[in-house]
FIGU-697984 format. One line per field, with one value per residue (C-alpha): residue in one letter; x, z, y. Coordinates in steps of 0.1 Angstrom, whole numbers, plus 5000, padded with zeros to 4 digits. Last residue first. Layout:
N
code <- [A,...];
xx <- [X,...];
zz <- [Z,...];
yy <- [Y,...];
! end
This chain:
359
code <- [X,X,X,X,X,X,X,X,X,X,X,X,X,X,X,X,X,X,X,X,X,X,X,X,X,X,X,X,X,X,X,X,X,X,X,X,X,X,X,X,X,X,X,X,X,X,X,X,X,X,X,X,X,X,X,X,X,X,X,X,X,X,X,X,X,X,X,X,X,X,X,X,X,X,X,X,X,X,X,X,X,X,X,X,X,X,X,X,X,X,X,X,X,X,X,X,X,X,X,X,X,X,X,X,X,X,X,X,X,X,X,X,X,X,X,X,X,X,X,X,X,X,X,X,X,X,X,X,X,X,X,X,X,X,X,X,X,X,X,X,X,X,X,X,X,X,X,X,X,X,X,X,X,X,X,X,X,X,X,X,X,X,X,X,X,X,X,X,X,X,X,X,X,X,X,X,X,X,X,X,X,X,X,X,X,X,X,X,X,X,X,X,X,X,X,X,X,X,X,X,X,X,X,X,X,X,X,X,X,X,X,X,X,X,X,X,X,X,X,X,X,X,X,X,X,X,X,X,X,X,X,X,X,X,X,X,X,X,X,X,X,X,X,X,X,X,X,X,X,X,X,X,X,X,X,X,X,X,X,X,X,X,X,X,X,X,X,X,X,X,X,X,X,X,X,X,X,X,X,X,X,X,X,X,X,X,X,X,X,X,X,X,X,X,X,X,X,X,X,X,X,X,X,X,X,X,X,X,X,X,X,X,X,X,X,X,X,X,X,X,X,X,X,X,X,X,X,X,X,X,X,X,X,X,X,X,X,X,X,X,X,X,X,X,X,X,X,X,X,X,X,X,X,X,X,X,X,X,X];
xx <- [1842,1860,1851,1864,1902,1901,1897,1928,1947,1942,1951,1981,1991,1980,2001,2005,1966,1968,2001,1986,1977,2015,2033,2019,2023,2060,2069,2055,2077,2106,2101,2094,2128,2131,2144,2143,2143,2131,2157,2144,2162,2184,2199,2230,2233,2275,2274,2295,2329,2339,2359,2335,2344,2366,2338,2359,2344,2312,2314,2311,2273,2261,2224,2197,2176,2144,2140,2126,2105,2123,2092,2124,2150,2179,2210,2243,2274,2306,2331,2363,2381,2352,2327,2308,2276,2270,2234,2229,2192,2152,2124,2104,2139,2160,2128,2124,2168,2186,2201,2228,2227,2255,2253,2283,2281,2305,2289,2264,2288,2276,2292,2302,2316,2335,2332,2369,2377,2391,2412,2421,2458,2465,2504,2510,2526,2562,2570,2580,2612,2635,2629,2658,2662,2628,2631,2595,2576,2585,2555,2539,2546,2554,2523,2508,2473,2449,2420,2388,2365,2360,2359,2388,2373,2414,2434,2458,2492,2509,2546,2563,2585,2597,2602,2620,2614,2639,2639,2659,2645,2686,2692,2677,2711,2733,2732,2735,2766,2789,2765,2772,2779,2764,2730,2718,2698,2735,2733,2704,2724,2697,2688,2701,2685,2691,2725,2725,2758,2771,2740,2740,2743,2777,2798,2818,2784,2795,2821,2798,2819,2826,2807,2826,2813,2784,2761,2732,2696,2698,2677,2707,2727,2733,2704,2676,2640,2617,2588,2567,2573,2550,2557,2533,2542,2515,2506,2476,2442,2422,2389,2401,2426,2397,2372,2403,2421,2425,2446,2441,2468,2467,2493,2495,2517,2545,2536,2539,2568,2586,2594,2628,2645,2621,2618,2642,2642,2602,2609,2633,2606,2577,2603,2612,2573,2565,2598,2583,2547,2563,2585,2620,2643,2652,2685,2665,2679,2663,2687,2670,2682,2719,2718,2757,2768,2746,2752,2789,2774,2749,2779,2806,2780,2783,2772,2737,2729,2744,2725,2694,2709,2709,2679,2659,2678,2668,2629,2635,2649,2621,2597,2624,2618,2630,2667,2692,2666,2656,2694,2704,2738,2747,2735,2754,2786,2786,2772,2806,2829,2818,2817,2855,2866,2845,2865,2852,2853,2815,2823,2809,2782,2766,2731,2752,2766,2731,2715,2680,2649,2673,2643];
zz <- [2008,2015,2054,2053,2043,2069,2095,2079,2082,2119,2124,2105,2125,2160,2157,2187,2189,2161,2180,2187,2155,2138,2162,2158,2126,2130,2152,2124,2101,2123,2128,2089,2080,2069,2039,2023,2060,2060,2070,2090,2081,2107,2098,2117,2114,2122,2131,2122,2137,2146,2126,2115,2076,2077,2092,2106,2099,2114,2150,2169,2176,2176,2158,2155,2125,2125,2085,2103,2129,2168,2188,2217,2220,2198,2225,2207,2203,2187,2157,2143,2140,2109,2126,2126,2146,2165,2181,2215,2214,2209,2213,2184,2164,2174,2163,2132,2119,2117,2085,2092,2067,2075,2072,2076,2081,2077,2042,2037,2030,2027,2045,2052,2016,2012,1978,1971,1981,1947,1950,1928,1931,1915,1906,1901,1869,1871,1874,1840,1832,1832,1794,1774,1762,1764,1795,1788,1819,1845,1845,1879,1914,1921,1943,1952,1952,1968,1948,1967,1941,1965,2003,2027,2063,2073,2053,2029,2027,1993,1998,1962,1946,1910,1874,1852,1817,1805,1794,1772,1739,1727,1733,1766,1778,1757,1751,1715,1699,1699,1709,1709,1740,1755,1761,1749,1719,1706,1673,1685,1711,1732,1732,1748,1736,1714,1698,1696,1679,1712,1714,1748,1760,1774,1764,1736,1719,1684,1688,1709,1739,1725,1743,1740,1768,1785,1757,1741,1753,1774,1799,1830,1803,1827,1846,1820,1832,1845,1825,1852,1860,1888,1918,1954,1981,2010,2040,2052,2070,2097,2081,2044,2050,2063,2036,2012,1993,1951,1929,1903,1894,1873,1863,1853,1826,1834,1839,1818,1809,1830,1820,1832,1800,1779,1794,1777,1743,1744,1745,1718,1693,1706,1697,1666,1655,1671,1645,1614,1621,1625,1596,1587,1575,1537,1526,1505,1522,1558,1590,1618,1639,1632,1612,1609,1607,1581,1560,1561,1553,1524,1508,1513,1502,1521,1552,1538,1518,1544,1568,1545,1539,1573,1580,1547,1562,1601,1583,1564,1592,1620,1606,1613,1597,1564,1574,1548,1521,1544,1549,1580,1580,1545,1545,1583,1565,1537,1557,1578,1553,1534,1569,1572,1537,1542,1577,1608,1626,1640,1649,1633,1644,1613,1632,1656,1628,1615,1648,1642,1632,1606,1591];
yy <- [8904,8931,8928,8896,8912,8937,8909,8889,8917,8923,8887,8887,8917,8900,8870,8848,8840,8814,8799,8765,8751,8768,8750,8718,8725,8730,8704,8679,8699,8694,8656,8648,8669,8708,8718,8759,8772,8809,8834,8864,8895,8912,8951,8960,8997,9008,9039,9070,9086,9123,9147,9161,9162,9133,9112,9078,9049,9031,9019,9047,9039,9007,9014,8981,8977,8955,8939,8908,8912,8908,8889,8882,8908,8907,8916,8924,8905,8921,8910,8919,8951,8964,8948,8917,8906,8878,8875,8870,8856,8867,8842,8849,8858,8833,8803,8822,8825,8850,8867,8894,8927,8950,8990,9011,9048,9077,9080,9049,9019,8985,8961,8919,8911,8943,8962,8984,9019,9032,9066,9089,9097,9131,9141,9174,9195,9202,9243,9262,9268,9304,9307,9313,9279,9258,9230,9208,9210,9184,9153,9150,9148,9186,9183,9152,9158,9129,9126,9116,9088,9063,9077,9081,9078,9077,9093,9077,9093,9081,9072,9078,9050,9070,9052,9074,9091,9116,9150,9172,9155,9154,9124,9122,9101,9106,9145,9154,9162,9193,9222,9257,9280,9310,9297,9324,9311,9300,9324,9345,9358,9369,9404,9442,9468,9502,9495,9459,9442,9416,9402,9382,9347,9359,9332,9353,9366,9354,9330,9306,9289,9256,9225,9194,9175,9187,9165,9182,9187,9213,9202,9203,9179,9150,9160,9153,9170,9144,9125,9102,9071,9050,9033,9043,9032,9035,9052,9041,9055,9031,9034,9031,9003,8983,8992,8975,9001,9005,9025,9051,9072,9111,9134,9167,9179,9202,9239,9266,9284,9309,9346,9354,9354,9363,9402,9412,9394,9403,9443,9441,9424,9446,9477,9467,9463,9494,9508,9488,9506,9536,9533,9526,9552,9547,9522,9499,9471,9487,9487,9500,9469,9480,9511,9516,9481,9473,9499,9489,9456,9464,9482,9450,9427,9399,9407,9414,9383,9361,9371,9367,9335,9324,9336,9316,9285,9289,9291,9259,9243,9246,9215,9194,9161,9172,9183,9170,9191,9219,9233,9236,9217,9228,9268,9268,9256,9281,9310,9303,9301,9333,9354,9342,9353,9383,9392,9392,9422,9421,9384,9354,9327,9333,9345,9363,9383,9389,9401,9392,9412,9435,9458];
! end
């Protein structure tokens, strides 16, 4: 049976003459044939239709046959069957409908960047520069240049078959567009999309975390404009986000921990330490016979809990720091020291007496 409309595929009119269908096959056979058109993988099969048109127009008996049968037309002449007419039917049903089905969606894309812990706990808005594949607006997608366009012979503009009996189908000489090319479009060059570079503010939330995506939607590549289609929707953009190492914290959640090293004497007689935080620094109270590895909780002071809503703590942790040097004076102060405190250290004390009775 006839699949495609064969005057639309010459780009002639029903009453065309034979000298006019002749001209037309010729030109289409030259610019589509597979030989001057090896990189496009679709030439060979536009070649065979043309000339399958061709064959059929042509002949003065196959034509007025033709023109009688229109999509039931068989070359043998005999009634086409019920698997040919389902087949028909699929065919006709998917020109209707192909119009307003839409694609699938642009490609996602995906961004990594990088915040200081500071920038995570108060939140940002940032710029964000990247280029992503948009469709071409000096040819709306189409591929070829505004300029020049003829109104296609065969459908008269309307996009439609003018030769269907049963349905209604694209024009399968202009793929509905209505119109035929004159050159490609200048800008895409015919690929019907362009890349661009695009300045995007990014919303950073506060108490952001490494590895959250932030979904910009819309953001990402435009789906590939296919004639006939209505178009797909652009894919999203998806900023994954990197909260970088500080110097001073460790991050635990919602909670910060920071490690301060104090020294023996401020720790056996306790001291107003200097701590930081993440706005500056604080002073809190070590009380005297602090041991090293003691923790002490300021609450509200860690970064904003996007879950609750709330705020963590900031854990300062104090390690006794051993002096790697010390000079005649200090060591002799440190002995002396050491001879009178025996008393001072009930835990060594308690070791030492489980220790003789393992001897």
């Amino acid at each position: 049976m006839a699949r495609r409309d064969y005057y639309a595929v010459l780009g002639v009119r029903k009453n065309a003459s034979t000298d006019e269908i002749r001209k037309a096959f010729r030109q289409l056979a030259l610019k589509h044939h597979p030989d001057r058109n090896q990189a496009d993988p679709d030439a060979e099969a536009r070649f065979r239709e043309i000339a399958e048109a061709w064959d059929v127009l042509g002949d003065p008996e196959k034509r007025e046959r033709y023109d009688r049968m229109g999509p039931l037309y068989t070359p043998s002449g005999r009634p086409p069957s019920p698997d040919e007419l389902n087949e028909m039917l699929r065919d006709a049903l998917a020109g209707i409908f192909r119009r307003r089905r839409p694609d699938g969606p642009g490609d996602d894309l995906r961004y990594t960047f990088t915040v200081s812990l500071e920038d995570a706990a108060r939140g940002m808005d940032r710029p964000l520069t990247l280029a992503r594949m948009v469709r071409c607006r000096d040819c709306d997608g189409a591929g070829d240049a505004k300029e020049g366009r003829v109104s296609c012979p065969a459908c008269g503009g309307s996009g439609r078959s003018p030769t269907r009996r049963l349905f209604r189908s694209d024009c399968a000489a202009c793929d509905g567009k209505g119109y035929t090319p004159a050159s490609r479009c200048p800008r895409c060059l015919g690929e019907r999309r362009v890349m661009v570079e695009e300045t995007l503010r990014v919303k950073v939330p506060a108490g952001v975390a490494t590895g959250q995506k932030l979904k910009l939607k819309g953001k990402g590549n435009d789906a590939p404009p296919v004639p006939g289609t209505a178009g797909g929707p652009p894919g999203d953009l998806y900023v994954v986000v990197n909260v970088d190492d500080h110097p001073l914290f460790r991050r635990r959640g919602p909670d910060l921990l920071a490690e301060v090293p104090i020294t023996f004497a401020e720790a056996a007689l306790g001291a107003d330490l200097p701590v930081p935080t993440l706005d500056g620094s604080t002073t809190i109270r070590i009380p005297a016979g602090t041991p090293s590895g003691k923790s002490f909780r300021l609450p509200g002071r860690g970064l904003p809990d996007l879950e609750s809503g709330g705020k963590g703590d900031l854990h300062v942790k104090v390690t006794i720091e051993v002096p790697v040097s010390l000079p005649e004076e200090a060591r002799a102060a440190l002995q002396t020291f050491a001879d009178r405190s025996a008393g001072a250290h009930p835990r060594r004390a308690g070791f030492a007496e489980t220790m003789r009775g393992r001897r």
